[in-house]
Each structure stands twice: as structure tokens, then as C-alpha cells.
N, C-alpha and C positions, 0 to 999 in steps of 0.2 A: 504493500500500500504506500501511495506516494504520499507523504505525512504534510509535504510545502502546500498541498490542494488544500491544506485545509489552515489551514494562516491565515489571519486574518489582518491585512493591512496595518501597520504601525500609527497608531494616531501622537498628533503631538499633541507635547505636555506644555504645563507652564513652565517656562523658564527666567531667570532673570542673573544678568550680567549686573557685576557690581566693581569690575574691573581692576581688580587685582593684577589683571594680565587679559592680554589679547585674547584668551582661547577662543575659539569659537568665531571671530574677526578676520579679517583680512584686508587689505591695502585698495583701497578704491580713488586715490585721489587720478585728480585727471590733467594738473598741471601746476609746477614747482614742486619741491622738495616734500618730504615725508617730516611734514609739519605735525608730528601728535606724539605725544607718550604718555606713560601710565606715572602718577605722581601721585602721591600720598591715596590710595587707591583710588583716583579719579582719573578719568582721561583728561587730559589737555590737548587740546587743538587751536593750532593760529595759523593765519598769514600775516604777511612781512608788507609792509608800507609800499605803496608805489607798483604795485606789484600786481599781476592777475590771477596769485595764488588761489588753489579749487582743491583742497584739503578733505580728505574722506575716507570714511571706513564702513563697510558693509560686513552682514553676517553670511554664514557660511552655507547656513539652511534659509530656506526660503518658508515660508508661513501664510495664511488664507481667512479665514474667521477669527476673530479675536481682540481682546484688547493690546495693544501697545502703548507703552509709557516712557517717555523721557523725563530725568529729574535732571536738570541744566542749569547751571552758573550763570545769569548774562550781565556783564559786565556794562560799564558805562556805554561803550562802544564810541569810536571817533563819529565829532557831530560833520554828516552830510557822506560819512565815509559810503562805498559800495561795498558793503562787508555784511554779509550774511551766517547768522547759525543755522544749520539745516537739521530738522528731524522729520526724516522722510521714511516714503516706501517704495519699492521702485522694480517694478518688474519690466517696462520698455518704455522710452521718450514719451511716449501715447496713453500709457498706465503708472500714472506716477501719483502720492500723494504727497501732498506738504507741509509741515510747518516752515518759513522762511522768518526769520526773526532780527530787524537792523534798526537803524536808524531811522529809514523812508526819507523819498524824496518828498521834496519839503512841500508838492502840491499835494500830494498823500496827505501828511502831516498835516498840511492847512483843514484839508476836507475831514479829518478825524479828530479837529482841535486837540492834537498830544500838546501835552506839556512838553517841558524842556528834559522834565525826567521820565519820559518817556520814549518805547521804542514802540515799532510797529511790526504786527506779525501780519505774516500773509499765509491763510490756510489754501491752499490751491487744488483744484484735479487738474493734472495739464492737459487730458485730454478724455474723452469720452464716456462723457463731455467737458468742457475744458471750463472751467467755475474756477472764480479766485473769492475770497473771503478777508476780511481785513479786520485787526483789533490793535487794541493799545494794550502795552504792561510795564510796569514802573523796572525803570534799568539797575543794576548793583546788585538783584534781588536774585535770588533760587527759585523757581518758577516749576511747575511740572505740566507736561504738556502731552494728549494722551489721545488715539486718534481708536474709536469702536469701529468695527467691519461686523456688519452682521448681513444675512440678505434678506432683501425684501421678498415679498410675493411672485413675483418674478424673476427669479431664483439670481439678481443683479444683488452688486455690494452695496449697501448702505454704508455713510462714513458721518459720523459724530467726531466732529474736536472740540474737546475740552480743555481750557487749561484753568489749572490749580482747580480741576473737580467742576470747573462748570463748564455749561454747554455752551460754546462760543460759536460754531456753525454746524449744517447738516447739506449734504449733496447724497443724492441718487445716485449713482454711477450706469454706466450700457453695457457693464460688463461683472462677472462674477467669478465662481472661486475657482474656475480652469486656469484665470491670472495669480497666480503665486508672487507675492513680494519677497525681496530682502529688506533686512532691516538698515540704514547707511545713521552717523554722526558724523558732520562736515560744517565746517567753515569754507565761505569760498566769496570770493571779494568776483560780485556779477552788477553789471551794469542796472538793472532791474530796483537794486533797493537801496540805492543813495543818488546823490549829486555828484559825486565826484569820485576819482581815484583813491583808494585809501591814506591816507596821511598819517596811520597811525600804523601800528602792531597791534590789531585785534585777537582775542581769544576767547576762549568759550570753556567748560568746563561740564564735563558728564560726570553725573552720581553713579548713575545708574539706567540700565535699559531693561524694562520684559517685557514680557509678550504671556500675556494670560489667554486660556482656548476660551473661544465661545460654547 
């Protein structure tokens, strides 16, 4: 009797990175140096001023229904710099979610009246369909930021972000759980969410990353 017939598919578990060390990570940046390491068990990630550093790390396994959480550091961040913290998901250009978290350029900023001590997030689907979402959260401060996948009636992903526990946007998605994400922690200086070149050394700092099953 062939005993594999009868196995039953590996379901994922919860997990959660607290970053001690890489395991489970691997190297995603896509331009400049290997901007990140592991520091008093946090990760650290920056780019370098003047620079179009795109700073990144993704998980090893890919995931589908579930919660996901970032607990993140965001610093004051340079005022007007192009300098992004990313906590994303990313299965192809077309199936991507986002938190993008900066400065904002400052017609953003007018239209969301931030303060001076604040920064702007951008929750996005980049594509199908392609929704952008926008909020304010006080900079210097330890933030968590937490994105639900569940599917609708339509067997398509639902996506909730939350951050610090509340519900800050909701998109439909045209697509469901055949798209398998990774999980990516990046800094990356993109013309998208400042006025200018960066001027400073930005950096960002992870607590912690899981991913809890639906």
C-alpha cells in the first residue's frame, strides 16, 4: 500500500520572526549595498543620502489567508526626503500589497492636514485592482501595522489594514488564494513619497514579523 496517497497536505502554522537572526529571510534588495542587520534582536535597515538605495528582505515561504503583523520603529524620517519603510506582500508587480510609510509629498500632506510630527502611510493594491489608501501616524513612535487576507464570497482576497489595532482601510481584491505572497521588510528611497532626493540616512527598525493562519 502506497502510504504518500494518503497524506494529507501540510497546512501552515503560525509563525512569528523576532529576529534574532535571518533564518527563514533572504536578501531581496534591488539596488545598493546590503543595507540591514540584526542589532540588539531587531533588524535594522537604511539607505544612504543622495542615493536610490531599495533595501529589502523577503521570507523564504510564501503564505495565502491570514493575519500579518509588523511591529516597526519609524523614526523622524528626513523632512520632504523620498524615503520609504515598506511592509509588504508580494507575489508579482500586479499582486502586490502595501504599507509604504514616509514623509509624503507635501501636496499629500496638505490634502491630509499632517502635522509637522507626522508621517504619511500609503496602504496600496498595485494592481487588481490597483487602490491606494492614505493615513497619518505620529513619527519617533513604535507603530504596528497589520494587513487580514480573508476571502470573500467569491472565493477573491479581502484585505483589512490596521494599524496599532485599528481598521484604517478595506479593498476587494480580483484575485485569491492561487496568488501566494512573501513576506518583504524594506527601506527604499522611491520617487513616489517625498519631494526630493534623500538628504539624510534614513532607517527603520523591525521588532518583529508573523503571520497568524486564518
Amino acid at each position: 500500500m502506497d502510504k504518500s496517497k494518503n497524506k494529507q497536505p501540510k497546512k501552515a502554522s503560525d509563525i512569528r520572526w523576532d529576529f534574532k537572526n535571518l533564518e527563514g529571510w533572504k536578501d531581496a534588495t534591488q539596488s545598493g549595498a546590503i543595507n540591514y542587520s540584526i542589532e540588539n534582536e531587531q533588524l535594522k535597515i537604511f539607505t544612504n543620502a543622495n542615493s536610490w538605495d531599495r533595501s529589502k528582505i523577503k521570507t523564504l515561504t510564501t503564505y495565502t489567508t491570514g493575519t500579518y503583523t509588523w511591529r516597526i520603529f519609524v523614526p523622524e524620517m528626513g523632512v520632504g526626503d523620498m524615503a520609504t519603510i515598506g511592509a509588504f506582500l508580494y507575489n508579482s508587480n500586479s499582486h502586490e500589497l502595501d504599507f509604504e510609510i514616509g514623509y509624503g509629498k507635501q501636496t499629500i500632506r496638505k490634502a491630509l492636514n499632517a502635522a509637522p510630527d507626522e508621517l504619511v502611510v500609503h496602504m496600496s493594491s498595485q494592481d487588481n485592482p490597483s487602490q491606494s489608501h492614505k493615513a497619518k501616524i505620529k513619527r519617533g513612535q513604535w507603530h504596528t501595522f497589520s494587513m487580514e487576507l480573508s476571502l470573500n464570497t467569491h472565493k477573491n482576497y479581502q484585505v483589512n489594514w490596521k494599524i496599532n489595532d485599528e481598521l484604517a482601510a478595506t479593498s476587494q481584491l480580483e484575485y485569491g488564494n492561487k496568488k501566494k505572497f512573501a513576506i518583504l521588510c524594506s527601506l527604499e528611497n522611491l520617487t513616489f513619497i517625498g519631494d526630493h532626493i534623500p538628504s539624510t540616512r534614513n532607517y527603520a527598525l523591525f521588532d518583529y514579523v508573523s503571520y497568524q493562519v486564518k
